[in-house]
C-alpha positions in Angstrom: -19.0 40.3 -5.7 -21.6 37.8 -4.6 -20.7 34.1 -5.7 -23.6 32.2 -7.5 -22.4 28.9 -6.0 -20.3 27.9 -3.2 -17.9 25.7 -5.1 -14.1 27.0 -5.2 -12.9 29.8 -8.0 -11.5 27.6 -10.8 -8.0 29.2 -12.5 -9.9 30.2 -15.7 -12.5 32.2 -13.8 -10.2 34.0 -11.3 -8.1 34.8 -14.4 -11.1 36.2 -15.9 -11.4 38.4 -12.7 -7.5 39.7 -12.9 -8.6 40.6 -16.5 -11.4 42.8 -14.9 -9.3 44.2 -12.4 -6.4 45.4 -15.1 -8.9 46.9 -17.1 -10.6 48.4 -13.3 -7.3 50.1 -12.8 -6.1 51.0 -16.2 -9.5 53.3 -15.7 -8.0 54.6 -12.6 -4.7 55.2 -14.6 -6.0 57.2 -17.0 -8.2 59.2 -14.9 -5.2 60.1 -12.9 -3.2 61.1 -15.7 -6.0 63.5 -16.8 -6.8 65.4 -13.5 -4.9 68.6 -12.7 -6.5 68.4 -9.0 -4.3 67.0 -6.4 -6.5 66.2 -3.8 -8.8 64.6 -6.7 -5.7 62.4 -7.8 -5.0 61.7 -4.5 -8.7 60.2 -3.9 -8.3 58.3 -6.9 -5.4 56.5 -6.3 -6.9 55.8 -2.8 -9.7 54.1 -4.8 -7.1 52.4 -6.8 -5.5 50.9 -4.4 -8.1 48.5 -3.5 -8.3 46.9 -6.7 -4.4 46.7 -7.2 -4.4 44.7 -3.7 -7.1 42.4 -4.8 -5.3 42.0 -8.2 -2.1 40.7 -6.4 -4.0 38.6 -3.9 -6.3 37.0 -6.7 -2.6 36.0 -9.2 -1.4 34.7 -5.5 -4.0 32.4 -5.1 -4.0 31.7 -8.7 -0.2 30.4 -8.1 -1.0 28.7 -4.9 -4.1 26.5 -6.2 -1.8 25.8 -9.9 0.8 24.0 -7.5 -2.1 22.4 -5.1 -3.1 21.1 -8.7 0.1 19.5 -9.3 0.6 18.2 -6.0 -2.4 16.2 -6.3 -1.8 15.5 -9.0 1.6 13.8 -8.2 -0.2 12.3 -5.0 -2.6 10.1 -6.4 -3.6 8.0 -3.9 -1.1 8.0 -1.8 -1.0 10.7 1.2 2.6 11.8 0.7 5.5 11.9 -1.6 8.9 13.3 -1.3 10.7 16.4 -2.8 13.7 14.8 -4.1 12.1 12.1 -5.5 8.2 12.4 -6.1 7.5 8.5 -6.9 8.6 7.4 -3.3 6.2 7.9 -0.5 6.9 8.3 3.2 6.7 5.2 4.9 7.7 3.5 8.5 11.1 1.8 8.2 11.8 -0.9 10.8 15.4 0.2 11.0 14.1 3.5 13.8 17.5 4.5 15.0 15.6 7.7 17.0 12.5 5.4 18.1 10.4 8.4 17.4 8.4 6.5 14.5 10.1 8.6 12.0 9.3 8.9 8.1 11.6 8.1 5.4 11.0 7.8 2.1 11.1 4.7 0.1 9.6 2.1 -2.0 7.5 -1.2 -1.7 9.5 -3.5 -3.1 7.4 -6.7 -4.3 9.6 -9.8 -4.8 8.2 -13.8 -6.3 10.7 -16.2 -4.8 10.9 -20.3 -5.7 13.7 -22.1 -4.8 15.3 -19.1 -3.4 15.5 -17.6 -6.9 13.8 -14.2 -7.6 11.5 -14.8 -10.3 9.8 -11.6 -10.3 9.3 -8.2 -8.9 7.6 -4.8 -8.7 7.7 -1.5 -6.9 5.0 0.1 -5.8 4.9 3.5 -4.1 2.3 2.6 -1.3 3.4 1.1 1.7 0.1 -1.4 2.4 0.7 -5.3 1.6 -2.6 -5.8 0.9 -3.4 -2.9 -2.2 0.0 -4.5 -3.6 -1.1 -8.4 -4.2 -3.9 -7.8 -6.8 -1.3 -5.5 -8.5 1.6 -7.4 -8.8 -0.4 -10.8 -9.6 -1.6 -8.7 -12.7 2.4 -8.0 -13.3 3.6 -11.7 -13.3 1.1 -12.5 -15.5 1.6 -9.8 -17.9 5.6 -9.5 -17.9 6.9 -12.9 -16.5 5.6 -16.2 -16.1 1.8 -18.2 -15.6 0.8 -17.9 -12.4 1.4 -21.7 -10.2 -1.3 -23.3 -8.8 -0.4 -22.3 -4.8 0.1 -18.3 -4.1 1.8 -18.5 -1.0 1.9 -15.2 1.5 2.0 -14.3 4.7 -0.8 -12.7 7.0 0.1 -9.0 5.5 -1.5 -9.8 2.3 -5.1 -11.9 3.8 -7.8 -9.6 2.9 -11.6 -10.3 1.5 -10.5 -9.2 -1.7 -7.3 -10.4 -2.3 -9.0 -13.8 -1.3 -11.7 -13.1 -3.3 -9.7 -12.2 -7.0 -7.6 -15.3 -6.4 -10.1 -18.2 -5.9 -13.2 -16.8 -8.0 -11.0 -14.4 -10.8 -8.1 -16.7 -11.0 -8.7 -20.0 -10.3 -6.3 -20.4 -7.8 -5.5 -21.5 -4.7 -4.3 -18.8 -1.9 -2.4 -19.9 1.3 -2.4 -17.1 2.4 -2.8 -16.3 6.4 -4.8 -13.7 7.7 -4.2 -10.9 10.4 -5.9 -12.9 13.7 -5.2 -17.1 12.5 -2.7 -17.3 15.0 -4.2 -15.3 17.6 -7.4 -17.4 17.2 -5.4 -20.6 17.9 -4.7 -19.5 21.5 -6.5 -21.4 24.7 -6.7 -17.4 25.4 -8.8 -16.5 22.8 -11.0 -20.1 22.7 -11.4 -19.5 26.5 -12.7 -15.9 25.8 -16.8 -16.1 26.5 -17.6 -12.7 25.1 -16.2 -13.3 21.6 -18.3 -13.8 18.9 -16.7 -16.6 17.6 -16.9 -18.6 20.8 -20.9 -18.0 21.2 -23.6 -20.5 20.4 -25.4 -20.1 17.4 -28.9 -21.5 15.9 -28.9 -21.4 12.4 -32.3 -22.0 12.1 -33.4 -18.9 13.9 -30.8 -17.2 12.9 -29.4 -16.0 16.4 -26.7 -16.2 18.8 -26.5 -16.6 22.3 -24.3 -14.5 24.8 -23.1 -15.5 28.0 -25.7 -14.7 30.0 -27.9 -16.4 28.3 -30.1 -13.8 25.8 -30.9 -13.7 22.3 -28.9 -12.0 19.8 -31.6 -11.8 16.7 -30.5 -10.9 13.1 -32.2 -6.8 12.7 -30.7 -6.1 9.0 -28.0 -5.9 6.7 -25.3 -3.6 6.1 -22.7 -2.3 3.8 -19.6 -0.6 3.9 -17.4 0.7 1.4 -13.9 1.8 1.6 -11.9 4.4 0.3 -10.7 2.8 -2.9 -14.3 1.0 -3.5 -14.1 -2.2 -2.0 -17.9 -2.6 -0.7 -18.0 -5.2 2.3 -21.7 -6.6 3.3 -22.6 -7.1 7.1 -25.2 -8.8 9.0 -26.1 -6.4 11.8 -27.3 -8.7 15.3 -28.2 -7.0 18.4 -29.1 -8.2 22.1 -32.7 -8.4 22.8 -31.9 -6.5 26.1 -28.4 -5.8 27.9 -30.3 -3.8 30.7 -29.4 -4.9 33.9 -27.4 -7.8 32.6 -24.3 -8.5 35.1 -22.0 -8.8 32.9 -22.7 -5.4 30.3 -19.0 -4.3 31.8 -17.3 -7.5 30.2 -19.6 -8.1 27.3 -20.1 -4.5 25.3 -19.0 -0.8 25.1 -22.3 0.5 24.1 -23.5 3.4 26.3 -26.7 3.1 28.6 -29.5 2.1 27.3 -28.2 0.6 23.9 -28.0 -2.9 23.4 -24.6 -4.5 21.8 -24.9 -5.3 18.0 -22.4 -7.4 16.3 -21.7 -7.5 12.6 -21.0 -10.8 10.6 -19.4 -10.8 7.3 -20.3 -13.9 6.1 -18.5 -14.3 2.8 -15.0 -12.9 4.9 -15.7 -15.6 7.7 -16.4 -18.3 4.8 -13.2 -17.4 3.2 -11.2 -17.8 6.6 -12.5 -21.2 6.9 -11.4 -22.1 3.7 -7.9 -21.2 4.2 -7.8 -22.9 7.9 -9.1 -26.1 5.8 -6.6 -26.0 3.2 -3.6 -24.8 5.7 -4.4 -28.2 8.3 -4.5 -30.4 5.0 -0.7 -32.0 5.5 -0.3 -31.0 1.4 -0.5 -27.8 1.7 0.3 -27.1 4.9 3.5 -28.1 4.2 4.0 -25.8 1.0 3.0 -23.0 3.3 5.4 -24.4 6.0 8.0 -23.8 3.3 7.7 -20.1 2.8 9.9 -18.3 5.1 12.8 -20.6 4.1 12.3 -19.8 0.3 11.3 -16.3 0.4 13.8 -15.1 3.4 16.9 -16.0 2.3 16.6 -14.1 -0.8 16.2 -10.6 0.7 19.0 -11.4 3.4 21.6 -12.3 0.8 20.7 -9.0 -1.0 21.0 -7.0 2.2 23.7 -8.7 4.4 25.9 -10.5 1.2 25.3 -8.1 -1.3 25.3 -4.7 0.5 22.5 -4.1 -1.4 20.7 -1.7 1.7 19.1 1.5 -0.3 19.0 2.6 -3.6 21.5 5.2 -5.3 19.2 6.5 -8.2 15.5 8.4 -7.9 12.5 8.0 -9.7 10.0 5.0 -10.3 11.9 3.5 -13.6 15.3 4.3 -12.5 14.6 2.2 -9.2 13.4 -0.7 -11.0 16.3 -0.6 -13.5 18.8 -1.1 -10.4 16.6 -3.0 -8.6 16.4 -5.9 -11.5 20.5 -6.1 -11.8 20.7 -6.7 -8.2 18.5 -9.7 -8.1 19.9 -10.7 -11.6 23.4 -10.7 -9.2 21.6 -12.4 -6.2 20.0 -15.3 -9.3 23.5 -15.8 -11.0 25.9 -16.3 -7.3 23.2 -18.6 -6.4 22.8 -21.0 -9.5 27.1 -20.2 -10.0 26.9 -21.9 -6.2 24.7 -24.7 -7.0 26.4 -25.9 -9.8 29.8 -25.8 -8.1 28.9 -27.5 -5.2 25.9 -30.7 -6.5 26.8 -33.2 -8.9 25.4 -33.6 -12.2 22.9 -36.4 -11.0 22.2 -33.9 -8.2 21.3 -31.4 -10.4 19.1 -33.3 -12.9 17.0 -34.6 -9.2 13.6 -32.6 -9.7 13.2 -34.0 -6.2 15.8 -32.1 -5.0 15.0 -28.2 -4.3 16.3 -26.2 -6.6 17.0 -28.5 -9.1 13.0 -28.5 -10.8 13.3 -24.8 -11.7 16.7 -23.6 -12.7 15.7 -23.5 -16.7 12.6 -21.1 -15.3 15.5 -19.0 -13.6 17.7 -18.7 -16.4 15.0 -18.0 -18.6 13.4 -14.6 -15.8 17.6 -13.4 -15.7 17.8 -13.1 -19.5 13.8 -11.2 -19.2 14.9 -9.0 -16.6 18.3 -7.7 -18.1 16.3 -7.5 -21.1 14.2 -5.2 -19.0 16.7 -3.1 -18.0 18.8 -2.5 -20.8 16.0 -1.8 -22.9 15.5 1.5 -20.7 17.2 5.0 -21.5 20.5 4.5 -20.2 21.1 6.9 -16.9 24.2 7.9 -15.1 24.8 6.6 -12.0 27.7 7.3 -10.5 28.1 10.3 -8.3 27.0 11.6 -4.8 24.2 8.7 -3.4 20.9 10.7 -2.5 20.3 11.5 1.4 17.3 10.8 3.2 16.5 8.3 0.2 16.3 5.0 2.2 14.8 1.7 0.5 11.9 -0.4 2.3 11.9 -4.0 1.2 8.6 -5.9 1.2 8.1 -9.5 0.2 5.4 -10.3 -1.8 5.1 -13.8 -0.1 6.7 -12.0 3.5 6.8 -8.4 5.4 10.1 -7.2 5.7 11.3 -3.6 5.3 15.1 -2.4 5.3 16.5 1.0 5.3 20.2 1.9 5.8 21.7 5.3 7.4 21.3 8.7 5.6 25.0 8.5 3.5 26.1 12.6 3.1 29.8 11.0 1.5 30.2 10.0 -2.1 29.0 7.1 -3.4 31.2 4.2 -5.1 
């Protein structure tokens, strides 16, 4: 059998085929049944069995590619998931008792603190900060609150899109690090001649200058688009002529006789000055300065107060459901605490933090249980799942937290 094409057998046409083969060796059967000869049988079930072997081969592969289709299927686009529970994907927990980089499964937990209150939260089942903003963004707006005027995150989350779909598609204003800010405040990396960033440049010409002195002239533009279909646009320059320049060790990679390009991303490089600009303003710099003390806290009191370190139920919905009474507990002990502790002028201070939002609390508790109960109840009590650790991630901080593999009961 020659194939027209060299695309894959579908299911329905190598069904088709084990529908050919029956009828092949129901031919065969009835042949057999009719001859008296015995060396004539025997030559026909010799012939037979070919067709019987690719018969069971064919329903083999039709079995394996039915469960390739599902496991896709259940992938998406992520690049793993787990047996137990299919919605959690295998991710790199900080907790690495073995120090082998090992794999657990889990969840990325997305959490909107103010005040030390968790206002709202997510889970998502990839492990990347930076495919989780956009996504979660869309959630508070949809399920809790108006987005404020400042989104406040940590470097995890600085990308050319994520700036982009806050200042342009939401009229907002992101401070929001980015992977290399800090690293680009060091004397080591100012003092670094063969970085671009440190290199002279004539804008009317539209060229740098490199160490030693020669021209690097714009040649042409590029793009590049990622896997999910982010398309990123490049300036290509390269070196009139690193031959026999003294410094080619220091300066470029590029083998013999190529010259060293480097590509600019002008709308990325744009957007990193406007979030150095806004995080030197003293405003803003100082609502930034503010984040790990309001986002932290609320995490640790989960984790360290609460015991709070994995979760005891599988699946997406389930996860959220026990996710959202545990920061319902973390929001009630905290305002409970407050309101012990501060006096009534105190508490009516909107100077004061914490005071300026507690209505906006009370109001996300009542939404969230609302949330929850409004789910098919699920029975919870019983043996706590093994190898089902939980990976916490901040939406406005990085942090991921996992607990021992429990094989005892659960309370």
């Amino acid at each position: 059998m020659e194939l027209e094409n060299e695309e894959e057998l579908s299911v329905e046409e190598m069904k088709e085929i084990v529908e050919k083969l029956d009828e092949k060796i129901g031919e065969y059967d009835e042949k057999i049944e009719t001859c008296e000869v015995g060396s004539e049988r025997k030559k026909i079930r010799s012939e037979r069995k070919l067709s019987k072997q690719a018969r069971k081969q064919l329903i083999d592969f039709i079995t394996r590619k039915q469960k390739y289709q599902s496991d896709m299927e259940l992938f998406g686009e992520r690049n793993s998931y787990s047996k137990t529970d299919p919605d959690a994907t295998f991710m790199r927990m900080k907790d690495d008792y073995m120090k082998n980089g090992q794999l657990k499964a889990g969840y990325n937990v997305q959490l909107a603190t103010e005040g030390q209150y968790a206002l709202a939260y997510d889970v998502f089942p990839n492990p990347t900060d930076t495919r989780t903003l956009i996504p979660f963004l869309n959630t508070i707006e949809e399920s809790f609150f108006k987005l404020p005027d400042y989104i406040v995150a940590d470097a995890g989350y600085g990308s050319e899109q994520n700036y982009e779909d806050i200042i342009q598609k939401r009229n907002r204003t992101p401070l929001i690090t980015y992977n290399q800010y800090r690293k680009e405040k060091k004397k080591k990396h100012k003092n670094n001649a063969f970085h671009v960033d440190n290199w002279e440049y004539n804008e009317e010409e539209d060229f740098y200058q490199c160490p030693n002195g020669r021209n690097v002239s714009f040649r042409y533009y590029s793009k590049r688009k990622d896997r999910y279909g982010f398309t990123r646009e490049f300036k290509v320059y390269e070196c009139e002529d690193c031959l026999g320049c003294p410094l080619r060790h220091l300066c470029t990679k590029a083998k013999e006789g190529n010259n060293r390009k480097i590509y600019i991303n002008e709308k990325w490089e744009s957007q990193k000055e406007y979030v150095r600009t806004k995080l030197s303003d003293e405003k803003t710099g100082e609502i930034y300065g503010k984040r790990k003390i309001d986002v932290e806290p609320a995490f640790g009191f989960l984790k360290a107060n609460l015991g709070f370190t994995r979760f005891s139920v599988r699946g997406k919905e389930k996860v959220k459901n026990e996710l959202g009474f545990a920061f319902m507990a973390v929001n009630l002990r905290k305002y409970t605490a407050m309101n012990i502790i501060q006096t009534h002028e105190y508490r009516n201070n909107p100077k004061k933090n914490g005071s300026n939002h507690l209505f906006l609390v009370i109001g996300t508790i009542f939404h969230l249980f609302w949330l929850v109960m409004s789910q098919p109840l699920v029975n919870c009590i019983g043996f706590s799942p093994v190898g089902c650790p939980i990976r916490f991630q901040y939406s406005l901080h990085q942090k991921r937290l996992t607990s021992q593999p429990r094989s005892e009961p659960g309370t």
